[in-house]
C-alpha positions, 0 to 999 in steps of 0.5 A: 187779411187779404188774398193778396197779402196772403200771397206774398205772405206765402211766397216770403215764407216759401223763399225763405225756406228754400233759401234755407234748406238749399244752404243746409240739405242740398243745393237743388232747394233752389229751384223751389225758389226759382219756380217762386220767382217765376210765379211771381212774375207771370202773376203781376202780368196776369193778375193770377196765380194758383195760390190766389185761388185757393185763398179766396176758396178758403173765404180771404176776400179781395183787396 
């Protein structure tokens, strides 16, 4: 696996959960989804986000 693919990997999941526990625990939930959204977008400007630090940190290699 990739860090790349790890990272959307993470970020499905993430979405999915929030989504989730948004629906049954409480509405605030959905910021978690915002902030994902967020990163999401800033990453495919810089190239960067801190989850693609620690995947290659933890020896995913590079695409």
């Amino acid at each position: 696996m990739t860090v790349e693919r790890a990272v959307r990997l993470l970020a499905g999941v993430i979405v999915l959960a929030s989504l989730a526990l948004a629906h049954w625990v409480s509405g605030y939930w959905i910021w978690l989804t915002v902030f994902v959204g967020l990163n999401l977008l800033q990453s495919a400007f810089t190239n960067w986000c801190p989850a693609m630090a620690i995947f290659r940190w933890m020896g995913l290699r590079t695409a």
